[in-house]
C-alpha positions in Angstrom: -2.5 -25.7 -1.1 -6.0 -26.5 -2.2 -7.0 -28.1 1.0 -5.3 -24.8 2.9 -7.6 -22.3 0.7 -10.5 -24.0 2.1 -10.1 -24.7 5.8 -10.7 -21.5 7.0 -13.8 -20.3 5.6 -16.1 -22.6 7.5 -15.5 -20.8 10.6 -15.6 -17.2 9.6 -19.6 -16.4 9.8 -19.3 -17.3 13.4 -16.2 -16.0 14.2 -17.8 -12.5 13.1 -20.0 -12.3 15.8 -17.0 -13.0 18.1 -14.2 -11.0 17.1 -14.5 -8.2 18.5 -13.2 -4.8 16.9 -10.4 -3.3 19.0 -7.3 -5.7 18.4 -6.9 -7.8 21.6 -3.5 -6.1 23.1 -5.4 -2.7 23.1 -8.9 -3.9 24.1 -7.5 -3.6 27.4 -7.1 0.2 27.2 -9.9 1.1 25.0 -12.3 3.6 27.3 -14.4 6.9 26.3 -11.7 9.8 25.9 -11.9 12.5 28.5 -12.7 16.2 26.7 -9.7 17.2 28.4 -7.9 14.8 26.2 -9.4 14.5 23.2 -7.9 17.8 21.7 -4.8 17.9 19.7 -2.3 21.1 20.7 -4.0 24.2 20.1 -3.8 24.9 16.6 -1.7 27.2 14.6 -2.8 30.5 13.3 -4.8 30.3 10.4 -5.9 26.8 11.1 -10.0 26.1 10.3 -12.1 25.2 13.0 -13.8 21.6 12.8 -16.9 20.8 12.2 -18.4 17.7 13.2 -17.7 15.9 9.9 -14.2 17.1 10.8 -13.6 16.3 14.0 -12.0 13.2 13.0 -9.2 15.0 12.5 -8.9 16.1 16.5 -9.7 13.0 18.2 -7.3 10.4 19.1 -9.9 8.0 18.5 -10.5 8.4 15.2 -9.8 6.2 12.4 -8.4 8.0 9.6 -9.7 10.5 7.0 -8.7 12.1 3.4 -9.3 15.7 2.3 -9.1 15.9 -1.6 -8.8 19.0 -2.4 -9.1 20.4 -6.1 -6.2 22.1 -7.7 -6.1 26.0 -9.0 -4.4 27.6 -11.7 -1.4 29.2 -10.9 0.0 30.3 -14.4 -2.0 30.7 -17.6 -0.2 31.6 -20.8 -1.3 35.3 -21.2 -1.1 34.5 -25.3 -4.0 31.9 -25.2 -5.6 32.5 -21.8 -8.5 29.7 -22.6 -6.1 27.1 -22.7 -5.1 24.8 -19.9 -3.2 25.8 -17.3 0.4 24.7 -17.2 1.0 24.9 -13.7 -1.3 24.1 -11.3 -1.2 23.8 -7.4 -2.6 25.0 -3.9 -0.9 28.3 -2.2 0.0 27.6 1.2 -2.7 27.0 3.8 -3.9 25.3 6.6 -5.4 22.2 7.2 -6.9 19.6 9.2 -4.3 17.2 10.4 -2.4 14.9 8.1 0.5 12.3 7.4 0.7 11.4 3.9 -0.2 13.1 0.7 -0.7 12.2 -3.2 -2.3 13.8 -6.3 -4.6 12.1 -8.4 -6.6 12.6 -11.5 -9.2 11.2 -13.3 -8.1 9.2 -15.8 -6.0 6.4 -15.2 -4.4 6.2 -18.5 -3.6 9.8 -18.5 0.2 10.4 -17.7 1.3 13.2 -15.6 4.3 14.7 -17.5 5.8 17.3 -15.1 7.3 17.6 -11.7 4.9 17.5 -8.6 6.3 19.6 -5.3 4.5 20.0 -1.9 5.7 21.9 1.1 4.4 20.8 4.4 3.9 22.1 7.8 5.0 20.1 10.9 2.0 20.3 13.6 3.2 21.2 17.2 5.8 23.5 15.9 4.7 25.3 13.2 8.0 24.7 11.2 7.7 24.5 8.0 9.6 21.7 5.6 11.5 23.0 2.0 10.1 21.9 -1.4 9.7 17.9 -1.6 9.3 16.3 -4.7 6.5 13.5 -5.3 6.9 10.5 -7.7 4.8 11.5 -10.7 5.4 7.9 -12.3 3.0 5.6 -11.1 0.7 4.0 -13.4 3.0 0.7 -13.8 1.8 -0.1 -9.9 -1.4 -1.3 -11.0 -4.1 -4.1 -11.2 -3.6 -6.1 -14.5 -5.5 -4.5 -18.2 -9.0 -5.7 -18.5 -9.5 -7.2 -14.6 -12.9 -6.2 -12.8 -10.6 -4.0 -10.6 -9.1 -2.3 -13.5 -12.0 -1.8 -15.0 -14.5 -1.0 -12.2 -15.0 2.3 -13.0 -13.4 3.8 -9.7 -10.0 4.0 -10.7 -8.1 6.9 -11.0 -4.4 8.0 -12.0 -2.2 8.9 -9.0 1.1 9.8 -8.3 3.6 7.7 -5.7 2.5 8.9 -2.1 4.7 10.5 0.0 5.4 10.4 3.6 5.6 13.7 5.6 4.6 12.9 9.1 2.1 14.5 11.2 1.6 18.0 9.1 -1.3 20.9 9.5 -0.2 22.8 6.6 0.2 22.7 2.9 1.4 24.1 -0.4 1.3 22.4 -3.7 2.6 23.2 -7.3 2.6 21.0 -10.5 4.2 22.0 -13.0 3.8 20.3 -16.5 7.1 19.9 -18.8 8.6 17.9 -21.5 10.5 15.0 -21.3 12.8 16.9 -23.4 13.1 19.8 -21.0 13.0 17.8 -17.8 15.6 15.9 -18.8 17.6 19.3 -19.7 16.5 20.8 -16.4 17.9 17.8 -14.4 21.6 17.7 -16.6 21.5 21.5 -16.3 21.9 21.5 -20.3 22.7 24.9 -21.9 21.8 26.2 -25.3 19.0 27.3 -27.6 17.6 24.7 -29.2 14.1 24.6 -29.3 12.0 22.4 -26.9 8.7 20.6 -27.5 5.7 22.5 -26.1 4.7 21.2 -22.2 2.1 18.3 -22.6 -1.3 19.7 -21.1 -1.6 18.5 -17.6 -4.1 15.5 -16.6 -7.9 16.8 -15.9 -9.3 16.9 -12.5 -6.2 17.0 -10.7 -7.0 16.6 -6.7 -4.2 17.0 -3.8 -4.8 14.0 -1.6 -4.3 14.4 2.5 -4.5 11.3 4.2 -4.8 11.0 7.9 -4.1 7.5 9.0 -6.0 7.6 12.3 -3.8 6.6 16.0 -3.0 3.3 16.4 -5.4 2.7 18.7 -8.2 3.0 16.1 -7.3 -0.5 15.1 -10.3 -1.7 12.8 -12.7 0.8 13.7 -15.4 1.8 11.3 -14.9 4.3 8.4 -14.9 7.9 9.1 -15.5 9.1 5.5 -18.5 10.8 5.7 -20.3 13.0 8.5 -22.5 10.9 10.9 -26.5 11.9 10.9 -27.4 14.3 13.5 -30.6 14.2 15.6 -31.7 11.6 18.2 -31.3 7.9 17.3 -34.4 6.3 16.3 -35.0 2.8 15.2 -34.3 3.2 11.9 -30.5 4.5 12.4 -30.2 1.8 15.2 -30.6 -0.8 12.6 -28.3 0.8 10.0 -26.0 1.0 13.0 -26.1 -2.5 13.8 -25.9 -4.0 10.2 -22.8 -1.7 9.5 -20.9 -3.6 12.6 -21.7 -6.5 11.7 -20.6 -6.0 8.4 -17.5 -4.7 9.6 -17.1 -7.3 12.2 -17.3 -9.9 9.4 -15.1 -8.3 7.2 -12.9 -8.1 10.1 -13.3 -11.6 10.9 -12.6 -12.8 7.3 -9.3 -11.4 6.9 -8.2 -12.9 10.1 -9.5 -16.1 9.1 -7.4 -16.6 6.3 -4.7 -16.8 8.6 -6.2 -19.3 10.9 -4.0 -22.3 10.0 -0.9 -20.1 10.8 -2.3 -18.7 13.8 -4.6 -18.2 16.7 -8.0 -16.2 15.6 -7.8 -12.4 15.8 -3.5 -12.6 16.0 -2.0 -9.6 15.3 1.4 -11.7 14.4 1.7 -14.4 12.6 5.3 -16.3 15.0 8.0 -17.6 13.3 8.6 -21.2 13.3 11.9 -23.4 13.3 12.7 -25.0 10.0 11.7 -28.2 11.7 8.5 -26.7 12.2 8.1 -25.3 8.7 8.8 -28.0 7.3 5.7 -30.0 9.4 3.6 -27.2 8.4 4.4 -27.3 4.8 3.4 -30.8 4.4 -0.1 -29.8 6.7 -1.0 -27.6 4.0 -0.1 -29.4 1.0 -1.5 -32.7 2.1 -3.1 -34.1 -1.0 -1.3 -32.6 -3.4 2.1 -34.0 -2.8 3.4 -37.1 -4.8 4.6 -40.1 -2.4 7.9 -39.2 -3.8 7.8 -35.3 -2.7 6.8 -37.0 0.5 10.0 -38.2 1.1 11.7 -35.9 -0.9 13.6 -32.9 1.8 11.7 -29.5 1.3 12.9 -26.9 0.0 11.4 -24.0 2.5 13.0 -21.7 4.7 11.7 -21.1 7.8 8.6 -19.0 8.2 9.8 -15.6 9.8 7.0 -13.9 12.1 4.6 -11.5 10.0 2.5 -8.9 11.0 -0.7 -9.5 10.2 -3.4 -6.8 9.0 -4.9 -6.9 12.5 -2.0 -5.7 13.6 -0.9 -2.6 11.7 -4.5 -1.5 12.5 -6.1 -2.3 9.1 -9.7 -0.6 8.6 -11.5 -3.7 6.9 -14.5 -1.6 6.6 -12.2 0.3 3.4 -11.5 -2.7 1.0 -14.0 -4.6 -1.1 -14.9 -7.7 0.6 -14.1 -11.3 -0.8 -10.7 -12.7 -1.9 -9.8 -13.0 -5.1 -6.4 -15.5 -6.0 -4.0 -16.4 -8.7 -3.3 -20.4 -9.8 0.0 -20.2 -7.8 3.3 -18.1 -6.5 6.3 -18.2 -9.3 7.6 -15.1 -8.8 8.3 -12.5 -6.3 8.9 -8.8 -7.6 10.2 -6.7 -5.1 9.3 -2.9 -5.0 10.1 0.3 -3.4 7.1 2.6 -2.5 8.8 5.7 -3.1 7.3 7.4 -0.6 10.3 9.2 1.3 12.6 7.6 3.9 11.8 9.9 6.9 9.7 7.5 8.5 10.7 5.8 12.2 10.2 2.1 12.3 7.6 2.9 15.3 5.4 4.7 12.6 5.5 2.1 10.0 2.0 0.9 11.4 0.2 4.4 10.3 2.4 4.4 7.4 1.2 1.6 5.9 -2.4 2.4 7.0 -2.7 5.6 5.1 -0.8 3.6 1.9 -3.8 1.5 2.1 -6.4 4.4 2.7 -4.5 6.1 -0.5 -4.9 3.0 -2.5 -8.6 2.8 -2.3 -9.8 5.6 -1.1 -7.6 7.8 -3.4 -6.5 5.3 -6.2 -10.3 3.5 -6.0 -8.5 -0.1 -5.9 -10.3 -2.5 -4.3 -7.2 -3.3 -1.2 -3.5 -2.2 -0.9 -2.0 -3.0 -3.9 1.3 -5.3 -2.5 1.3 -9.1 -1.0 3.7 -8.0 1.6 5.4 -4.7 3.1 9.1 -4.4 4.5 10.4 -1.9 6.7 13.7 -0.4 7.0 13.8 -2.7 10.2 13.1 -5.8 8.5 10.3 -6.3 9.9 7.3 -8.0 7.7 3.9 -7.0 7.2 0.5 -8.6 5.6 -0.4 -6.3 2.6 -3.5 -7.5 0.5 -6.3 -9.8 2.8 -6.7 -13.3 2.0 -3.9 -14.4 3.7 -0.4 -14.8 3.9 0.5 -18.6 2.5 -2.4 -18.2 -0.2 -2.0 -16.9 -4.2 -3.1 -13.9 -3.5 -3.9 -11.6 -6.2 -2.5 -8.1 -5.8 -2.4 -4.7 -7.7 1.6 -4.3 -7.8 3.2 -5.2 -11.1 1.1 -4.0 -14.2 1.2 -6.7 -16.7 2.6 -9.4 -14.0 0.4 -9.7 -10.8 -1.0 -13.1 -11.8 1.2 -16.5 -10.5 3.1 -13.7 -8.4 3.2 -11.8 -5.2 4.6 -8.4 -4.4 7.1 -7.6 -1.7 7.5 -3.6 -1.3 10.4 -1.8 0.8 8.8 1.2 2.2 10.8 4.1 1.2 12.8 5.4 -1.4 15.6 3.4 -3.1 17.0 5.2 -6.2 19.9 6.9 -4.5 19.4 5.3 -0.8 21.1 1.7 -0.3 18.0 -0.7 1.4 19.5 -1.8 4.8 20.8 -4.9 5.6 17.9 -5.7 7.5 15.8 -5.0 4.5 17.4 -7.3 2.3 17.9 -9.8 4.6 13.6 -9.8 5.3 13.5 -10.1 1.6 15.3 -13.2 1.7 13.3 -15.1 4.7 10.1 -13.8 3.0 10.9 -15.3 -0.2 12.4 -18.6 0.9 9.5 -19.3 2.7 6.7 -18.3 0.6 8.0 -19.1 -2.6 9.1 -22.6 -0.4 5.2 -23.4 -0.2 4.8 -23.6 -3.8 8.1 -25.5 -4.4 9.9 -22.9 -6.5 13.9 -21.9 -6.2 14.5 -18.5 -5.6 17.3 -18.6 -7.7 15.9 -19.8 -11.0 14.1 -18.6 -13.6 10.0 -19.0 -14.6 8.1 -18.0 -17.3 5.3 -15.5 -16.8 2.5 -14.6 -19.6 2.6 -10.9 -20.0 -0.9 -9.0 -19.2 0.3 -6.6 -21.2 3.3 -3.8 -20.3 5.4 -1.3 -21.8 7.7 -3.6 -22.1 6.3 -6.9 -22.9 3.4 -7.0 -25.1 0.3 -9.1 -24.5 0.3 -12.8 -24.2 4.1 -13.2 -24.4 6.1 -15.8 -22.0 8.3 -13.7 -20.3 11.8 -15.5 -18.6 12.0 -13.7 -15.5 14.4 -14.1 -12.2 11.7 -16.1 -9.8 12.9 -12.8 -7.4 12.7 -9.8 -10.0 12.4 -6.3 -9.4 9.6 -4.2 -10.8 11.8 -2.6 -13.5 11.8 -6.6 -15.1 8.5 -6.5 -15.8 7.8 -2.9 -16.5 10.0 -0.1 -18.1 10.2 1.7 -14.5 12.9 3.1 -11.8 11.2 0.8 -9.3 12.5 -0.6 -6.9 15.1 2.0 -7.3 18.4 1.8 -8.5 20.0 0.4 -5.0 17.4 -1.9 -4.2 17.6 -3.4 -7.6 21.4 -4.0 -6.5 21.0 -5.8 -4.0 18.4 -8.6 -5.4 21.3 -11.0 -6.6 22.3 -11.0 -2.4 18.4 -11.6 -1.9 18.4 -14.7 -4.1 21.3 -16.3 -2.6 20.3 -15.7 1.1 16.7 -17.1 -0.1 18.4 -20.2 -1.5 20.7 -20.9 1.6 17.4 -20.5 3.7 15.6 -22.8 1.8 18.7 -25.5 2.5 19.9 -25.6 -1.2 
């Protein structure tokens, strides 16, 4: 693969003053927005009017935002008032638009031992949705101990997002608790034995709103912060123009990772015939293959059509720029994102986007954390830049991510069975990928521990080559029915692969 990690970044300096930003099936489109069409429906009693930093939130155009809001007390022990709150959360209130929401805290290593529960409202009717609960456990989807993006300072503990579709409202409680006593709570157990005292809740718990921007916003520029007012001048003019060209570079890297796969700027990556797999998989090993794997049959199932980054509107402006790659691909460990399954397969483009925004913005990770995303419609998506055939180091499997690539299901497996298209995407994923580095999805590898809570550091773990999360790390990921179905995934991957 050496030769393939190389090709492509001869061409992307020029390519960034080429590419331009609005994805080429919606350049077409892309015009000033009318006033008359630029406002969202009238909003709902209560709702604050936007400023200019917030008018993000009202304009179709605009390309995604997060309010982080700071949690209250909402119960003190009246015994010992000074201590920390038990309970704390957000009474119910409105807000600028949003899709997806998380709660995040300071330290990463701090666990949040409790129940998390948010009530949103639905913009357009005003309806409000019951109690949902959020995924407290979260630190084992993480960069490895001791990596610069562990260790870069900007990382925070965070909760699973969750999904809730395009909301205006919000109310938040977290509640801290025992394991003990959740675990009573959740078996309904009866009697008076005494429980352990509620852990203190992690400091500097923020509620997380992420807006993913419409998916015409494509790879437009960050809207983080407020722009400057006043006339332009010469100085802003060339603060304007460096930060598109930045942006247009890091625009034009990620896509040219990809260029050996497919056409500059793609927003899908096509699938290909085995026949045609096959041709490609000697194209980008060339060099590395013995004269007898040259004549040897491959072992790769055909590459099934991906989209890419520049397709699910990815902001490149968000992530750090630069690649950064494992040796090679001997696992896969598949995921779940636990982030709700009320999402339509038509919205899995914003869903993904504000997963990303949440994972940097909110999380301070330097990309999305998985290789790959799944939807419930089996379709495939690019997760972390620096392209889809390369070792691509990711942020998914504490303890595991180097020699492996993450695959995450979006949604929520634990009581849900994955569908059969889901599995199925798993499979042609894996038989292909794993295919380029010559490894059976069936077997077993060896990986050297980072360091989990459940293998400690530097051991050679045996692992399924397709493993779920919970292998690696004492988890519920990917959730109980996901997990079931793996043993199918390994088969189907085989069979694809021609073994």
């Amino acid at each position: 693969m050496r030769g393939f990690l190389a090709s492509s970044i001869g061409v992307t300096c020029a390519a960034a003053l080429a590419l331009p930003l609005t994805p080429p099936a919606l350049a077409a489109t892309a015009r000033p927005v009318p006033a008359a069409e630029a406002a969202r429906p009238a909003p709902h009693a209560g709702t604050p009017a936007t400023t200019p930093s917030d008018r993000r939130a009202a304009e179709p155009s605009a390309a995604g935002s997060t309010q982080s809001l700071p949690l209250e007390p909402l119960t003190r022990d009246r015994a010992t008032p000074s201590a920390p709150a038990t309970e704390q959360g957000l009474p119910r209130r409105a807000v600028r638009h949003f899709s997806l929401v998380g709660v995040v805290w300071d330290d990463p290593d701090a666990e949040l031992h409790g129940r998390v529960q948010v009530r949103t409202r639905t913009a357009g009717t005003g309806t409000w949705s019951g109690w949902q609960d959020v995924e407290t456990h979260n630190a084992d989807h993480a960069a490895d101990p001791d990596t610069p993006e562990r260790v870069s300072g900007r990382v925070r503990g965070a909760t699973a997002p969750l999904w809730v579709g395009d909301s205006d409202g919000v109310e938040l409680r977290v509640r801290s608790e025992s394991d003990d006593s959740a675990a009573d709570s959740a078996g309904h157990t009866s009697g008076t034995r005494n429980l352990p005292a509620a852990p203190p809740l992690p400091s500097g718990l923020r509620l997380e709103l992420v807006d993913p921007g419409e998916d015409d916003a494509a790879s437009s520029g960050d809207e983080e912060e407020p722009r400057a007012a006043g006339g332009a001048n010469a100085e802003n003019s060339a603060l304007t123009e460096n930060s598109a060209f930045t942006e247009n570079s890091a625009v034009a890297e990620a896509s040219a990772v990809n260029a050996d796969l497919a056409p500059f700027g793609a927003t899908e990556i096509a699938a290909l015939s085995r026949t045609e797999t096959e041709q490609e998989y000697l194209a980008l090993n060339a060099g590395e293959l013995t004269q007898r794997q040259l004549q040897a049959k491959p072992y790769v199932g055909p590459r099934p059509g991906i989209v890419t980054r520049r397709g699910w509107g990815a902001n490149e402006g968000l992530r750090e720029s630069g690649f950064r790659y494992t040796k090679k691909v001997k696992a896969a460990f598949v995921h779940h994102t636990a982030s709700g399954n009320n999402y339509r397969c038509s919205q899995v483009p914003s869903l993904i986007r504000s997963i990303y925004r949440y994972h940097v913005k909110s999380m301070g990770w330097r990309d999305i954390g998985y290789n790959f995303l799944i939807d419930k419609c089996g379709k495939i998506y690019e997760g972390r830049a620096g392209g889809v055939a390369k070792p691509v180091l990711g942020a998914h499997t504490l303890g595991f991510n180097s020699n492996s690539m993450g695959i995450a299901v979006l949604g929520s497996y634990g009581a849900t069975k994955p569908s059969k298209s889901a599995v199925k995407a798993v499979a042609r994923l894996t038989a292909w990928k794993l295919g380029l580095y010559r490894v059976n999805p069936k077997g077993k590898t060896y990986l050297k521990s980072a360091g989990s809570n459940l293998h400690r550091k530097g051991k050679k773990v045996r692992l399924n080559v397709i493993s779920g999360h919970r292998d690696g790390f004492k988890t519920e990921c990917p959730g109980r029915k996901l997990y079931g179905k793996l043993g199918s995934a390994r088969s189907k991957a085989a069979r694809y692969q021609g073994r």
